[in-house]
C-alpha positions in Angstrom: 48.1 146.0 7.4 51.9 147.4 8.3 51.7 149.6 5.2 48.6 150.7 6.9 49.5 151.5 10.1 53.1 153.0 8.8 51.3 155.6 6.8 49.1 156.0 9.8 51.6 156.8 11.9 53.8 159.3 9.2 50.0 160.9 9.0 49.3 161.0 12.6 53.6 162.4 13.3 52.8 165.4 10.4 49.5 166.5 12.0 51.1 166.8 15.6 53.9 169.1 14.4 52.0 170.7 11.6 48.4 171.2 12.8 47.5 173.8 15.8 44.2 172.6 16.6 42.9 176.5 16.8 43.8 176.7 13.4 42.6 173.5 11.9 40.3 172.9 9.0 37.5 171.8 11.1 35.4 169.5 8.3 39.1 167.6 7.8 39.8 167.3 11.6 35.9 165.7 11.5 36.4 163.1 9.3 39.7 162.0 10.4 37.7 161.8 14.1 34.4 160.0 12.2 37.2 157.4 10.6 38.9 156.3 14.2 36.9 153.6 14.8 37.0 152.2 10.7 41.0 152.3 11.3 40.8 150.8 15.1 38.2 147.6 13.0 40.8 147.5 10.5 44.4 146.7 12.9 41.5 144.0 15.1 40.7 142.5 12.0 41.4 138.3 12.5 42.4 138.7 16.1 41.1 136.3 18.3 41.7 133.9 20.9 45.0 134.1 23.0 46.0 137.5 21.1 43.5 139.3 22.7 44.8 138.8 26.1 48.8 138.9 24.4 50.3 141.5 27.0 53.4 142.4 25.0 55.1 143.3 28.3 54.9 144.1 32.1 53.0 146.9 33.0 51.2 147.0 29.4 47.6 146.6 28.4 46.2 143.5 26.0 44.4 144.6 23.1 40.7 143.3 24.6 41.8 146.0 27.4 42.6 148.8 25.1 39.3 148.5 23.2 37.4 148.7 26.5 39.6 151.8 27.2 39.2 153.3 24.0 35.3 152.9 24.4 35.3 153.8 28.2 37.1 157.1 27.1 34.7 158.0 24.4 31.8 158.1 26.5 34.3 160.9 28.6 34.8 162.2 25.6 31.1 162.7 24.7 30.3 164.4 28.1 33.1 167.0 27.5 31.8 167.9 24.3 28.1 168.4 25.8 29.8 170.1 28.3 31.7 172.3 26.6 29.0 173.1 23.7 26.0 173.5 26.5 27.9 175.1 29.5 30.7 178.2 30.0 34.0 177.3 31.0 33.3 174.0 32.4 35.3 172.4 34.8 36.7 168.9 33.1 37.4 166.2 35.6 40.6 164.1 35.3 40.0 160.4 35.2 42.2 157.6 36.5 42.4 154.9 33.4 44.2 152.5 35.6 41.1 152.6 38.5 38.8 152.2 35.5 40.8 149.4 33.4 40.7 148.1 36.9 37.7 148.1 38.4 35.7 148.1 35.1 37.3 144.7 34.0 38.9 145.7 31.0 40.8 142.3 31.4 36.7 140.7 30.5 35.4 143.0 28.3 34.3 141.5 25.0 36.4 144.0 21.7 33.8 143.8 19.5 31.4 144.8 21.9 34.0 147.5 22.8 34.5 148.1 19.4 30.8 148.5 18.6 30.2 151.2 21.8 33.1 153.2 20.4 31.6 152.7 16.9 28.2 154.2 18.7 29.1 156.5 20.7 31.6 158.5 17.9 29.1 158.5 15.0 26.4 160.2 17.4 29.4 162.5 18.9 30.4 163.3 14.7 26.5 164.1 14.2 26.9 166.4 16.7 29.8 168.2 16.2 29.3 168.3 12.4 25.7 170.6 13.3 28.1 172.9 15.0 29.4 176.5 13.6 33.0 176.5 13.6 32.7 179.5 16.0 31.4 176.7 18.5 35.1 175.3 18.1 36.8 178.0 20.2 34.2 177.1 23.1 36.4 176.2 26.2 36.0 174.3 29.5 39.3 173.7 32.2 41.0 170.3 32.6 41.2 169.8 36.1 45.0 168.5 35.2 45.6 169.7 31.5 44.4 173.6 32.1 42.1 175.4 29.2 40.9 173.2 26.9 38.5 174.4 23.4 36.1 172.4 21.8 38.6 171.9 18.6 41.5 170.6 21.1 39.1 168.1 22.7 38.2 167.0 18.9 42.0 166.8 17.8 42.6 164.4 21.0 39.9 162.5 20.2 41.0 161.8 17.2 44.7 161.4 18.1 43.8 159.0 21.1 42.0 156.5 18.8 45.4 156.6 16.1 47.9 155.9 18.8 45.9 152.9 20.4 45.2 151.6 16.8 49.1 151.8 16.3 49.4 150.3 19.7 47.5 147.5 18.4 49.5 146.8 15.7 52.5 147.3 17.4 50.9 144.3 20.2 49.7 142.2 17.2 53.3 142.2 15.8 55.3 141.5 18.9 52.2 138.4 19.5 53.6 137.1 16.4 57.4 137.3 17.5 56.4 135.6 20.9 54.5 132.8 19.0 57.7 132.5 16.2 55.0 133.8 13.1 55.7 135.5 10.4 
């Protein structure tokens, strides 16, 4: 799994300072967005119990409450994309993960349920993003906070959202392990 999640991260660290996401290969950019939640079931795989709730330190989210997040933030996800596919310029509204981790109960929230929305939720989002001519990836709407965002940029988040928390994951997972003195 650290092999994994190592070449995950070298993958994910090339992309960000290689890849302009107006330039990307868009059938590339949607598989590696169709495979997040195959990666994210592969760092959860055998956790269970206590290290679900593990909170590797102050301030920081458990993994149960990252899953919910990840999920949570897919279905923003897949209003953006409608949005941006179906209106011109929408306006994208900021959300406050905290508020929503928060008042949601991410703290309750069952992963593989999580992990199954997110599992949802992405395969009809790649359905319909894969339909779409690559012309439809220079589409734009504004980020109430992050300014002019394309269609292509809201897919390379997307994708890039669901790495990092998978590496979070692990990261969490491994620092469960120290706390409990396992190898």
């Amino acid at each position: 799994m650290q092999a994994a999640l190592r070449e995950v991260r070298l993958l994910y660290e090339l992309r960000r300072l290689l890849l302009n996401p107006n330039m990307a290969d868009i059938p590339e950019l949607l598989e590696r967005y169709r495979r997040g939640p195959e990666l994210l079931a592969m760092v959860l795989t055998g956790v269970f119990g206590e290290e679900e709730d593990f909170v590797a330190a102050a301030g920081k989210w458990s993994i149960r409450q990252i899953v919910a997040h990840l999920a949570d933030s897919e279905i923003v996800l897949a209003h953006r994309f409608r949005q941006v596919i179906a209106e011109d310029t929408p306006t994208m509204v900021w959300f406050d993960q905290d508020a929503w981790a928060s008042n949601l109960d991410y703290a309750r929230r069952k992963p593989k349920q999580s992990l199954e929305t997110l599992r949802r939720t992405r395969a009809e989002n790649y359905e319909l993003l894969k339909a779409l001519q690559e012309s439809a990836y220079d589409r734009a709407g504004n980020h109430t906070q992050r300014g002019r965002l394309t269609l292509g940029q809201l897919l390379e988040q997307g994708s890039a959202h669901t790495e990092s928390h998978a590496r979070q994951i692990g990261e969490v997972r491994e620092a469960y392990k120290t706390a409990k003195g396992k190898k």
